[in-house]
N, C-alpha and C positions, 0 to 999 in steps of 0.2 A: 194307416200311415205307410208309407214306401219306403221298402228300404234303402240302405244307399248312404252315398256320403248326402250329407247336406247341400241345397242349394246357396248360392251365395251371390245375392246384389251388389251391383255399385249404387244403381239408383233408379229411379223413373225418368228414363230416359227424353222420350217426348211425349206428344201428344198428338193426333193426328184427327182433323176433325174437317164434318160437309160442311159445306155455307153456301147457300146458293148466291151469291154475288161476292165474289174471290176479290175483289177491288174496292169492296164495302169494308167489308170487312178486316181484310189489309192494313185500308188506314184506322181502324178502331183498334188494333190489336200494337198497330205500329206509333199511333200518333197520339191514343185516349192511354192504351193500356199502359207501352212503354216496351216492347219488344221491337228488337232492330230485323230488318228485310235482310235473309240470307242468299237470296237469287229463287229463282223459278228451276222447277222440275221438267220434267219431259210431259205429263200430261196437264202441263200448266198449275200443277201446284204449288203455296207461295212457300217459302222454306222462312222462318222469324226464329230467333234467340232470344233469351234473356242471360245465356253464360257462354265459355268459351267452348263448346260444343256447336256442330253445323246448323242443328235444330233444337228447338224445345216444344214448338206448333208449326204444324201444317197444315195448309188449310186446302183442301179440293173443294172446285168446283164440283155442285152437284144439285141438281134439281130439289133435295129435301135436305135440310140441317140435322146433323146429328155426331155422336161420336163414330168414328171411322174405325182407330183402336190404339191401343195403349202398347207402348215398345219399354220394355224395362233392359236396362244395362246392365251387363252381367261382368263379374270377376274374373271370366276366364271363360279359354274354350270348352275348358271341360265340363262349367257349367249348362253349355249349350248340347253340349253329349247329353247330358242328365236331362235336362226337361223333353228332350227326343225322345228316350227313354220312357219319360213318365207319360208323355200325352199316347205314344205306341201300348205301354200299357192301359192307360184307359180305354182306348180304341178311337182317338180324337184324330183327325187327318190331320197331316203335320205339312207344312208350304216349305220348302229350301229357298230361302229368297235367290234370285239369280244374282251372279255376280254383277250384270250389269245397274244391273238395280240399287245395289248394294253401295257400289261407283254411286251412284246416283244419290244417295244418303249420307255417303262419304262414310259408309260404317265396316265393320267385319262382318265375317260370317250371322246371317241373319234366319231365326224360324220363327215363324207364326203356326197356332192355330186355333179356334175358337171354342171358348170359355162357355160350356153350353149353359150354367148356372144365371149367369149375369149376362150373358151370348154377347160378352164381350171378344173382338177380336185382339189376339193377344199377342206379341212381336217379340221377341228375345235379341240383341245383337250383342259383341262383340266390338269394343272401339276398339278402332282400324290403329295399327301401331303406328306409320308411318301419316297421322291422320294433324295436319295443322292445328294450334291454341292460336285464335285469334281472344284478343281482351274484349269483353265484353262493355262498352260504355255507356250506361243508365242514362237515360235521357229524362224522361217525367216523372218517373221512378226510381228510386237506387233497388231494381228488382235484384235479388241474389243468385235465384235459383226458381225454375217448375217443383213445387212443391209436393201436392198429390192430388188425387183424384178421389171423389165419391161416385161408387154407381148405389143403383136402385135396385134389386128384384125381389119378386115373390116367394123364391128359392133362398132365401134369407140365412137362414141357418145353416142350411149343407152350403151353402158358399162361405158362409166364415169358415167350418169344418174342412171343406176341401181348399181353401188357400193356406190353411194355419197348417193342419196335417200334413199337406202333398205338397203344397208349393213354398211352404217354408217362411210365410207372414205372421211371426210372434204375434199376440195381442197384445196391445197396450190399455183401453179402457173402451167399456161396453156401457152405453146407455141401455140398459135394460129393455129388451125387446123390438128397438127402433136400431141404432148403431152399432157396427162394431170399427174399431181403428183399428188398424194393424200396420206395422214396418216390415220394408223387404229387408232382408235380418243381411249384414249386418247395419244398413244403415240405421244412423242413430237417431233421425227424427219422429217426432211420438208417433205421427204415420204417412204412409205415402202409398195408402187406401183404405179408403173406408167405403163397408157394406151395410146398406142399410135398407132396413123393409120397406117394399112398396109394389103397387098395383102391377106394376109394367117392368119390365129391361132398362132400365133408361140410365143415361147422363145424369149426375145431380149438380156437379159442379166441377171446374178445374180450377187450382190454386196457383198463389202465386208467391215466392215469400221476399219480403223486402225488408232492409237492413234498417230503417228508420222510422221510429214509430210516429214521425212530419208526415211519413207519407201515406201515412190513412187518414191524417185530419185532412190534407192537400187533394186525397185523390175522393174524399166524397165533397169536396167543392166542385170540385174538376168534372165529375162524372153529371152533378145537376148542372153545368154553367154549358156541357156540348150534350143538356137532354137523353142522359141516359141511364134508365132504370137503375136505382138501388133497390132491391131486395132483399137487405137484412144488413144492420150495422149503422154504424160501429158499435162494437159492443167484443167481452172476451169471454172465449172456449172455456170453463173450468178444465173441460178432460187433459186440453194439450198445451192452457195457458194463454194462448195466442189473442192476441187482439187483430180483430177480424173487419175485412167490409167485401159484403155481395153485393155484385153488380150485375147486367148481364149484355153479352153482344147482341150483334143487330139482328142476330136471328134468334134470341131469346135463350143462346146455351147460357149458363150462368159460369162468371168467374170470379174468383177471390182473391182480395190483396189479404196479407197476416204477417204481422210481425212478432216474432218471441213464439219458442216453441220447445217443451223440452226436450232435452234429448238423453239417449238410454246407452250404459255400457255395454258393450256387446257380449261381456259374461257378469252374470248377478245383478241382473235389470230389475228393479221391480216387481214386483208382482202385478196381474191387471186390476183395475180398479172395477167395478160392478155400481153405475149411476143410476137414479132415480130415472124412469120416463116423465119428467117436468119441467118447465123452460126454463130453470133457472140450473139443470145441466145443460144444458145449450147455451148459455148468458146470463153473467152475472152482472150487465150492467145496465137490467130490466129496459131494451130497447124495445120496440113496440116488432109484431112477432113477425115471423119470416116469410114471404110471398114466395118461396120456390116454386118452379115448372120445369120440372127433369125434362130434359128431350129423349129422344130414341136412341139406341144403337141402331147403325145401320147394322144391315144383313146382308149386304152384296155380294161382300169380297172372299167369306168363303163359307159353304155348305155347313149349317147347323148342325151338330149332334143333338137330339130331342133330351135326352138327361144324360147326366153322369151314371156308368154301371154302378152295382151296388159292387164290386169286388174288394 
């Protein structure tokens, strides 16, 4: 555990992902899923919203699909002092996003740098004070908010351990041996990541949360009638309550509508819960069982660390 004050989130910022056809893709995320077009980037990236934030997905062109990296919103500059801090002490190389870049995202002060556990690429900013609220208007969805993210890896357990310990992700409830959910503390929903064991690095899914539970019966009509995969749902989470439905884009990343999720005090939370590995902790509304296909993390954007030291 690191000393120090505490890290402190607002939230999971965005989500940043390859697709190899930016224009495919666009209208599935724009016109299936329900996230509105925030303009184009400089190397033609699509910038989309689901809240009054500049982004919640973006999407690069790129020869292979996969997660690109995950940007968490932080409480404060001084949060951004502290995770510099803590990746220098690990020995992890730390990226200064550039100002112009920065302009480009419309955010503050921004550091990446890569999660060698999960070899997720991992973004920290700052919203920019001076930074516009435009209203966000639901169109095929009343979507609320990017919800969280699942990754996959082998390194299972030292990444619960090193999120919970060092980066400051309470537990909320652990499916025994498969999951763990965790919230970036203080926010209050049961989580907004979850680790869970598997062969590879990979993407498992991106969430979505929406305000009315129409729009899970609406959106697995919707998802069969423009022919695209459902892979799990409807059905509800015991761990976080939620009622669920998986679908996935055109390049097979998987996404998720949910509505209802609890949420935790930010002092005298709970205790975590410890679930069975059996599907009926994954669903209690015995749907028939889940077709997932985690994708990769890329690896491009910056130089792997082989493991975490033992310090």
């Amino acid at each position: 555990m690191m000393d120090g004050p505490a890290l402190r989130y607002s939230k999971l910022g965005y989500v940043s992902l390859n697709v190899t056809d930016v224009t495919r893709s666009r209208n599935f995320y724009e016109k299936i899923l329900g996230l509105e077009f925030n303009g184009l980037g400089s190397d033609g990236e699509v910038f989309l919203r689901c809240s009054a934030d500049h982004h919640n997905i973006v999407l690069h062109p790129s020869p292979r699909a996969g997660l690109r990296r995950l940007a968490w919103q932080m409480e404060s500059e001084r949060d951004i002092d502290r995770i510099v801090e803590i990746a220098r002490a690990w020995q992890f190389p730390v990226k200064e996003v550039s100002a112009a870049e920065c302009e480009d995202l419309g955010q503050g002060r921004t550091i990446r740098f890569t999660e060698p556990l999960t070899s997720a690429h991992m973004e920290y900013y700052c919203r920019r004070r001076d930074q516009d609220t435009m209203a966000f208007e639901p169109t095929v969805a009343k979507i609320q908010r990017l919800g969280h993210v699942v990754l996959r890896t082998p390194d299972y357990k030292r990444a619960v351990g090193f999120f919970r310990d060092v980066l400051n992700f309470p537990i909320s409830d652990t499916i025994d041996g498969r999951t763990t959910f965790m919230r970036c503390f203080p926010n209050p929903f049961h989580h907004s990541l979850g680790i869970g064991l598997g062969p590879n690095r990979a993407l498992h899914h991106v969430n979505f949360m929406v305000s009315d539970i129409d729009d899970i019966g609406r959106a697995f009509w919707r998802m069969q009638k423009n022919d695209v995969p459902i892979v799990f749902g409807p059905g509800r989470h015991p761990p976080s309550d939620s009622i669920f439905l998986y679908f996935t884009d055109p390049d097979g990343i998987t996404c998720e509508y949910s509505f209802g999720m609890e949420e935790f005090p930010e002092i005298n939370a709970r205790p975590p819960r410890l679930l069975e590995p059996i599907p009926s902790s994954i669903d209690d509304w015995d749907c028939p069982p889940p077709r997932f296909n985690p994708v990769d993390i890329a690896s491009e954007e910056l130089i792997l660390v082989s493991e975490v030291p033992t310090n």
